[in-house]
N, C-alpha and C positions, 0 to 999 in steps of 0.2 A: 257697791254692787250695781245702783243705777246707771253710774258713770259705767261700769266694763260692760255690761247688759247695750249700751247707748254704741259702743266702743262696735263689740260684736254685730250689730245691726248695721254698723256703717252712716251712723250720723256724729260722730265724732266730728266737733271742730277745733276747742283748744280746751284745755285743762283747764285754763281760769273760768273760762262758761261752765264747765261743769262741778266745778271746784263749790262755784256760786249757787248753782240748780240744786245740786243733790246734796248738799249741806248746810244747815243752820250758823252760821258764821259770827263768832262773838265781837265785839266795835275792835278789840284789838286785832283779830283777824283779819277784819276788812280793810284797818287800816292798814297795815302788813301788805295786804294785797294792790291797794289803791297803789301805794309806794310804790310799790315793782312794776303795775301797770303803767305811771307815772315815769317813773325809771325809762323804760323800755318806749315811750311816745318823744321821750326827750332824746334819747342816742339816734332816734329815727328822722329827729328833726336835725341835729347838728351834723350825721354823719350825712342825709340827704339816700335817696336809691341811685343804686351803681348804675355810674354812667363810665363805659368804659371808654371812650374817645375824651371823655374828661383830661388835662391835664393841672389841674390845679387845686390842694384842698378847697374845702367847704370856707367860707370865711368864718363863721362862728367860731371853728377850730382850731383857723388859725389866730380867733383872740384870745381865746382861753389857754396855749402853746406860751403868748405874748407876756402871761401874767407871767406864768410860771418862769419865765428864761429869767422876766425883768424882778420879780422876787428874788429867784434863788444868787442874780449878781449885788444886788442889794445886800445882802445877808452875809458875802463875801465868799460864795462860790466861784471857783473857776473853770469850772463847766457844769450844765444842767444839762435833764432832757427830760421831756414829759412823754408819757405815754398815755393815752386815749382808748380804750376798746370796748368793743361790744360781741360778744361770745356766744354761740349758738351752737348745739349740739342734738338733732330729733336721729332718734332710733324707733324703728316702730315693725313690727312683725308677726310671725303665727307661730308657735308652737301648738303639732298635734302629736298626743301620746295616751295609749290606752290608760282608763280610768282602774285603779289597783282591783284586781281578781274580776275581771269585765272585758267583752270582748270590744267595749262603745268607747270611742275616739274622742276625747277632751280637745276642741279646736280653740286655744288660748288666744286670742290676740293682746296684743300690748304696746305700747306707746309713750316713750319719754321724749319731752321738747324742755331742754333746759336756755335759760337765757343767763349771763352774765354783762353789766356796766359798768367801766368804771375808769380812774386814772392810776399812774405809779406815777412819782418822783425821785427823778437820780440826781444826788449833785456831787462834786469831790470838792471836800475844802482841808485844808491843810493835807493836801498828798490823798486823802481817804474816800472812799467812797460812805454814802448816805441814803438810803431808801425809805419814802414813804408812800402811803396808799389810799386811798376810800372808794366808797360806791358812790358819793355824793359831787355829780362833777357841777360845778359852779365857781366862776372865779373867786368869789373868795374862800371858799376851802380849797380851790389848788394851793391861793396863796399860801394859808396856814400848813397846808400839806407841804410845801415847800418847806415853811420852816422848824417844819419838824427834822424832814430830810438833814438839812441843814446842823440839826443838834445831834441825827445819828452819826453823821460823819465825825463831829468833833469828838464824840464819845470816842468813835472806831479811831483816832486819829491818836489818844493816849495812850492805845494796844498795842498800835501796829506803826514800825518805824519805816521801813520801804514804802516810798509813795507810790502810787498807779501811774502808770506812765502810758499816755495812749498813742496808738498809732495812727498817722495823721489822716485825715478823711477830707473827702472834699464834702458841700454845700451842696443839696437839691433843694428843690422845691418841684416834686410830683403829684401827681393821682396814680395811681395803677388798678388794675381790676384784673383777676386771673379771667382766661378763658372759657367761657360756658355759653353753649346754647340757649337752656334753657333754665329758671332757675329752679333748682329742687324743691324748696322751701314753697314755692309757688302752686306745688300739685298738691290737690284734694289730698285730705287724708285715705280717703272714701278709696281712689284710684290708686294708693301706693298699699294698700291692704289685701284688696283684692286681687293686687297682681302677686302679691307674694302668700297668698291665702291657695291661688291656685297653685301656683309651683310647689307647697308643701303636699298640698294633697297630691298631687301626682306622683312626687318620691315615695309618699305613703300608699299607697295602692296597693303592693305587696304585702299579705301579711306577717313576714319574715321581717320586714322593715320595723322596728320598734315603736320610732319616733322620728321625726322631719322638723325641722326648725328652716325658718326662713327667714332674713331681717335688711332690712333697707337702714342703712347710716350716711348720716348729712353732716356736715361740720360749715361753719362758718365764722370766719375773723373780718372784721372794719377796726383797721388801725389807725390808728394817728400818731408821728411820730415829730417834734420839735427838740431842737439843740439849741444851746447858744454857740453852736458854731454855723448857723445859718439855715441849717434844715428844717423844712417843712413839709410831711411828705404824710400820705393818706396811701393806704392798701384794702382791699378787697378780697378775698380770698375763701372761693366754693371748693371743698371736696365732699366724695363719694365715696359709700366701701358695700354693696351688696355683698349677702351672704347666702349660701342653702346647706345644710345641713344632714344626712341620713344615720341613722343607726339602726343596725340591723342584730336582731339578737336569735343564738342557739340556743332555748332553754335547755334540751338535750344537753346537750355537752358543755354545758356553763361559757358559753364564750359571745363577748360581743366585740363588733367594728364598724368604723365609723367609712365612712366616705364625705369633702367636700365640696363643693363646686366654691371656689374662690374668684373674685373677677377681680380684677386686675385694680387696689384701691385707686384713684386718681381723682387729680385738679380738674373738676370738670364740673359738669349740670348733671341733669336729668337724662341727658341724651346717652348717656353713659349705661346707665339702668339701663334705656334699649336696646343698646347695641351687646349689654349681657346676657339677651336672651336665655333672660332666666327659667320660662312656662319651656321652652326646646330642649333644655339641657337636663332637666327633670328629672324625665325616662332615662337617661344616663347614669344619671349617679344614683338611681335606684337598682340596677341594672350591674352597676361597678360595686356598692356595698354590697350586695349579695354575693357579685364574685369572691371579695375580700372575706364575706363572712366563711367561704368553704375551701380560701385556697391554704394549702399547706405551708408550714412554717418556711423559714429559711432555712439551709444549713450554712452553720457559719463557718467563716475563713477568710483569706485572703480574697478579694472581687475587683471587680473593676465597673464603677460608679457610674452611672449616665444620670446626670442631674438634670431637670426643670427647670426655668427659671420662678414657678411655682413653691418649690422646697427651697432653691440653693440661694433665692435672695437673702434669708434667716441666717445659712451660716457666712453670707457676706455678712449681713448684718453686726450678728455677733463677736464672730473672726476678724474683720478687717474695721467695720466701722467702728464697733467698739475700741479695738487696741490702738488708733490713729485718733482717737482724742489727746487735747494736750494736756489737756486738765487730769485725765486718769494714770496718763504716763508720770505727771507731776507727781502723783500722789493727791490731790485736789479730792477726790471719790474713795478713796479709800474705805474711808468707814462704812459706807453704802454701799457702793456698785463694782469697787474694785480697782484696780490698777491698770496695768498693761505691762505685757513684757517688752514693749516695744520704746525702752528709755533711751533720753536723747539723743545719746552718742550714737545710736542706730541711725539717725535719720540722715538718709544720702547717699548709705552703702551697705545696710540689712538686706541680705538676699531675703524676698521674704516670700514670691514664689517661683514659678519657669517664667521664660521669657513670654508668654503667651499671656501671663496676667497682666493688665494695664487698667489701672481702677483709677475712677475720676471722683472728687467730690464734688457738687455740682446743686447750686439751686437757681438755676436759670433752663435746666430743662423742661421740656415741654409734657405737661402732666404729672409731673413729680409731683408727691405729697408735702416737699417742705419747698415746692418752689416758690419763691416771691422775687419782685424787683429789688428791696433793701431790706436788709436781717433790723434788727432790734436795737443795732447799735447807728443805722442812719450809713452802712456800709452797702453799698450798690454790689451786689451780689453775683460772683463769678462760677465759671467752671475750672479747676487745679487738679492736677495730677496728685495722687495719692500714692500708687506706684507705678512705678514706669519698668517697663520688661523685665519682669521681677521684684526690682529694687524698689525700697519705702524711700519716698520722695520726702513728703510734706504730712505734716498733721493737719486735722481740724483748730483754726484759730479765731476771737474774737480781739478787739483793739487794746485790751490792756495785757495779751500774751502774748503777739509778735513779737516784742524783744525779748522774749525769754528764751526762743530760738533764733534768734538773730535776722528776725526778717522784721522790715518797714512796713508791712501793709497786712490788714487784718484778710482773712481769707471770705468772711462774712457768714460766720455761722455762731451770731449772735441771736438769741431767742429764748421768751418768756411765755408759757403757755396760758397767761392772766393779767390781768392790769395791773393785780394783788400780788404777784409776782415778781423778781428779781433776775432781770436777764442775766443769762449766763452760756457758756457755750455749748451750743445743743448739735447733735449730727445732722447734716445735709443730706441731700441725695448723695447716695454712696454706690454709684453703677460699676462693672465690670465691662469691659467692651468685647465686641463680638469678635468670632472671627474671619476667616475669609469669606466672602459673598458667597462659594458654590457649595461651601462645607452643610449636608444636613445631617438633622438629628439622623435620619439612617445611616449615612455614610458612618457615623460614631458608632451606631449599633454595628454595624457589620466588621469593625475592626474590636467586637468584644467577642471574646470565647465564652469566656462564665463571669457575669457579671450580673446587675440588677441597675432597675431604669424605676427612678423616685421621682414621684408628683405631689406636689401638697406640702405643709410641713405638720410636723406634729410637737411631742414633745422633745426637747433637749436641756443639755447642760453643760455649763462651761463653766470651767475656773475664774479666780477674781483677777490675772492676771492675764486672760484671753487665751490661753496658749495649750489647756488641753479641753478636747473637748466629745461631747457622743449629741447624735440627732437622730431621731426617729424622722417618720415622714406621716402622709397622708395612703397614701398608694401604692404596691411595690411590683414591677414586673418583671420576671426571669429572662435573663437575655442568656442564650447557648447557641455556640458556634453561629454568631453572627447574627442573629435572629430573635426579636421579640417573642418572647410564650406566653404565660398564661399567668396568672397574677400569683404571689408567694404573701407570706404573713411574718407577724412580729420580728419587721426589721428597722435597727438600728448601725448608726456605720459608729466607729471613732479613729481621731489623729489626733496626733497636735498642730497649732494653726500653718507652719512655714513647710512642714511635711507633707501636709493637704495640700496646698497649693503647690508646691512644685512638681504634685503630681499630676497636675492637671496635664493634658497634653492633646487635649482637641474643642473647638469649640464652632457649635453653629453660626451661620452669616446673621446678618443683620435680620433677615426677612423674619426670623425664628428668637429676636431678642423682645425680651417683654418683661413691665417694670410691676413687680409686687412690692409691699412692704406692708406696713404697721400704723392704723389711723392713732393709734398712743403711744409710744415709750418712754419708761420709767427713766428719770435720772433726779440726783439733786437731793439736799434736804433743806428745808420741806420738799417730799418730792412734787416734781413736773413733769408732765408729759407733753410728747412733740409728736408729730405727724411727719414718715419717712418714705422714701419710694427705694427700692433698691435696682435695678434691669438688669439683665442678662441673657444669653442664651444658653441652650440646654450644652452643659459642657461635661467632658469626662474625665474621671479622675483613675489612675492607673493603682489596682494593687490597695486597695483600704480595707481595712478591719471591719467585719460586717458580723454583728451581736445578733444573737437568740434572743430576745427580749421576752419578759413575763407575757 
């Protein structure tokens, strides 16, 4: 209670200070805590503060890298790689929402700052791969970490008779540091409260409004990445994902809805949170949930779609990035996350939508949430066609699955969301490209008769094989003979994935293309989660199935 009392008044500094204040702590506790603190002085010392004109790791990093390659060839490995990280995740925010049968406003705030340290060990011996891991980075437990690695592989190596075959990589030695301003981690707790303390109350103003949530989300990765095929390579990596929230309730007539303001997640600083002018857009979405709360259902039928690129990144998302893995086309995901209808023999000559779709996988652009300079596997990281005027080009690949489609070069969408973790192939930036320069989002509305214009996403649901699917949204507004009206309620579209797309048939220029996505998604078991961007502009889809929803 003292700790949230501290929290609410705005003298919040870190959890460990108050962890220590407002509680009586037992010798094992403290020593628990000493370690972590210990922990986290030590990753700050070997990884050093981002210096982004840097171009070379830390040397500590690269001794500790040194044990581990020259262990795991000792041991009769013939390839290793060590992984190094340090993991940061602060979310911190307001929920206000009336107290049960009261007319007085509960103003919550709250604040998680988690930290993660630690290394992984890959090595393949006898054809197999071998992982191990700790929080304790020190060269001599890399070395023993190594030799454990070492005995997983020979275990995995009496199972399984296909060796790993990797695809061949060249040798860096970099530093990278994504781009930022300023850095988030760096601002008062005090000033990231209070700016999202105001923007809820402002949505909350209304008393038709229920409840207002606001939340600031920070992520942070410091990589360290060593081979024994010559790499040496150190990453940096800020994102960002503000949120605001409203819910507005009809006790009358038992009905509620939501409105949100989403910004745009991205690779960035603090400057980003500015530029969301969050305390301006407030009144808006206070202003738009109320509309949503009284406008009329939909009637369902046949319609014609003017998508966001707020809603429609979701069903790239789901539709294209999920079916363009190689590992779920394999069967690889099965048991978990699903398949894809999108097997081999498709790949080169699957219509999969009009010539107007041209989807890139891509972690090298600017702001993307899975951008970096080299993925997980030490691959220097491209932009590839995914489709090209219609047709499926290329999957999502990392270095031990280019030959299993016949290609020499991993496309570099290897990645582990942990040090504890076991890389594996995770989705890139997955953008759709825009279309002509003069095309805008009006020009689309005015080629619709009866159709409906989505913002936001909501809920959805698709098969384990990608290929059928239904999505709600956040927003819905009635387009008639040519013209935007007034907002509609409980709508849901559905297709299946290569029907959708080839209905597409118009899409905004560049000036109107803008990249949302997802600061987690689920894959893996043990599952992992990854950080994705998806872009696009607001495009239209002719003729879809448009659901009454509860």
């Amino acid at each position: 209670m003292k700790a949230l009392e501290k929290v609410a008044t705005g003298t919040l500094r870190t959890a460990l200070h108050y962890y220590l204040v407002s509680t009586n702590p037992t010798r094992r506790s403290f020593v628990a805590t000493s370690v972590s603190t210990a922990s986290i002085l030590l990753a700050r010392r070997i990884f050093g503060e981002p210096q982004p004109n840097a171009t070379k790791p830390t040397p500590e990093l690269e001794k500790l890298g040194a044990v581990a390659i020259a262990e795991a060839k000792k041991q009769g490995a013939t390839y290793a790689d060590l992984r190094i990280g340090r993991y940061r995740n602060q979310f911190s925010g307001y929920r206000l929402s009336p107290q049960r049968g009261s007319d007085i406003t509960d103003e919550v705030p709250f604040v998680t700052d988690q930290n993660s340290f630690g290394f992984g060990v890959r090595v393949i011996v006898k054809g197999q791969w071998g992982f191990a891991a700790s929080p304790l980075v020190t060269a001599e437990e890399i070395a023993r970490i190594t030799r454990e690695a070492v005995t997983v592989a020979k275990a995995n190596a009496v199972a399984q008779s296909t060796p790993v075959q990797l695809a061949p990589v060249k040798s860096y030695r970099d530093r990278w540091t994504s781009k930022f301003e300023k850095d988030p981690f760096a601002i008062p707790m005090d000033e990231k409260l209070e700016l999202i303390h105001s923007a809820t109350l402002s949505v909350k103003k209304d008393p038709k409004v229920f409840s207002a949530f606001g939340a600031l989300g920070f992520q942070s990765e410091d990589k360290y990445f060593a081979s024994s095929e010559g790499s040496s390579i150190q990453q940096y990596v800020v994102r960002v994902y503000p949120l605001l929230n409203a819910v507005a309730v009809d006790f009358k007539n038992g009905i509620s809805r939501t409105r949100n303001y989403t910004v745009e997640p991205q690779t960035a600083g603090w400057e980003a949170i500015a530029k969301a002018n969050l305390g301006e857009n407030a009144p808006r979405i206070r202003a738009e949930v109320l509309e949503h709360l009284a406008a009329p259902p939909v009637k369902p039928g046949k319609k014609d779609l003017l998508l966001f690129p707020s809603h429609l990144w979701l069903t790239i998302h789901e539709s294209v990035g999920h079916s363009t893995e190689l590992d779920r086309a394999l069967g690889y995901e099965a048991n978990y996350a699903g398949t894809s209808f999108l097997t081999t023999e498709k790949m080169g000559s699957f219509s999969f939508g009009s010539e107007l779709i041209n989807v890139f996988g891509d972690r090298t652009i600017d702001r993307g949430l899975s951008t970096v300079k080299y993925d997980d596997d030490g691959v220097l990281t491209t932009k590839f066609p995914i489709i090209e005027k219609g047709v499926f080009k290329h999957y999502q690949t990392i270095r031990d699955q280019a030959h299993l489609v016949g290609e020499t070069e991993s496309r570099g969408c290897c990645y582990a969301d942990s040090w504890s973790s076991v890389p594996f192939q995770r989705m890139p930036n997955v953008w759709l490209a825009p279309g002509a320069a003069s095309v805008t989002p009006n020009d689309l509305i005015a080629g619709i008769d009866d159709g409906i214009l989505i913002e936001g996403d909501g809920s959805f649901s698709i098969d384990q094989q990608r290929y059928n699917f239904q999505f709600g949204g956040d927003a819905f507004w009635e387009i008639k003979g040519g013209k935007k009206r007034g907002m509609v309620s409980r709508v849901a579209y559905q297709a299946r994935t290569p029907d959708f797309w080839h209905a597409c048939d118009g899409m905004s220029g560049q000036s109107y293309w803008q990249q949302f996505g997802a600061p987690s998604d689920g894959k893996g078991e043990p599952a992992q989660s990854n950080a994705v961007s998806h872009g696009c502009s607001p495009s239209r889809f002719r003729q879809i199935n448009v659901l009454l929803t509860d």
